[in-house]
C-alpha positions as CSV (number, residue, x, y, z in Angstrom):
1,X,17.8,-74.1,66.1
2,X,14.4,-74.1,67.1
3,X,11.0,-72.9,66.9
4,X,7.0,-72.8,68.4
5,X,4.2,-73.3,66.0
6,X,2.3,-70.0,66.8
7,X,-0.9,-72.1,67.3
8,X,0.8,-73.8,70.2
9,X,1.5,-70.2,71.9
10,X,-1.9,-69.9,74.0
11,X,-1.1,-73.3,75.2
12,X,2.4,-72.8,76.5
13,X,1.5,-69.6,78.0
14,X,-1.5,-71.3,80.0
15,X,0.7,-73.9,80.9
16,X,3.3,-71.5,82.4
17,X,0.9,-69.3,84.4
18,X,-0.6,-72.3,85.9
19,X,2.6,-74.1,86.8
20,X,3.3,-74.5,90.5
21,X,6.6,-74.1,91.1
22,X,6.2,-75.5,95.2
23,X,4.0,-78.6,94.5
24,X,6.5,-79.6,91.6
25,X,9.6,-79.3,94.2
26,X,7.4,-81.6,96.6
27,X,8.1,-83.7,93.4
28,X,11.7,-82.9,92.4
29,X,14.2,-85.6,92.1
30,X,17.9,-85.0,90.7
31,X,18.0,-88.8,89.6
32,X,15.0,-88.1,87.0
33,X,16.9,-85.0,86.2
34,X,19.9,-86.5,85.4
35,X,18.6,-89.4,83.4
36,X,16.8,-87.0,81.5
37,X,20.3,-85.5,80.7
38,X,19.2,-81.9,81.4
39,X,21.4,-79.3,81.4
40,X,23.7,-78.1,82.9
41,X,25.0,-82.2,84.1
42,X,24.9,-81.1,88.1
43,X,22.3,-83.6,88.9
44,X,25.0,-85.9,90.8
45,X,25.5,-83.0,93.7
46,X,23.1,-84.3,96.5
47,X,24.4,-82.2,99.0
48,X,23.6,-78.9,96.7
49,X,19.8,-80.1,96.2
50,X,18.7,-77.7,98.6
51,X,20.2,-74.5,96.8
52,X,19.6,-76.2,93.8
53,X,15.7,-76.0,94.5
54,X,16.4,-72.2,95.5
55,X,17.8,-71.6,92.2
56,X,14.6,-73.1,90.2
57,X,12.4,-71.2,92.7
58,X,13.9,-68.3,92.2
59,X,13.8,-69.1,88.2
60,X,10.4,-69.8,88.6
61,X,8.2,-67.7,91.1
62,X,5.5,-69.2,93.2
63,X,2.5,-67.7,92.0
């Protein structure tokens, strides 16, 4: 279980609407991703890291 301070709210939600989703894929590495153990463990598939970078795209409009 977790939970957000409400005081943190504004932040989060500035934080999202400014996020660019295209500069941080210019960025993206699946090593940094799996040593940060994020889930779901698919970080070792280098051949999928195209579709993979669909999928968050698609997650995560370009604004």
């Amino acid at each position: 279980m977790s939970y957000t301070e409400k005081s943190r709210i504004k932040d989060i939600v500035f934080a999202l609407d400014n996020f660019d989703i295209k500069k941080a894929m210019e960025k993206f590495s699946m090593k940094e991703c799996q040593k940060a153990n994020i889930y779901p463990d698919i970080w070792n598939c280098e051949d999928e890291i195209d579709k993979i970078k669909e999928e968050l795209i698609d997650i995560i409009p370009p604004r």
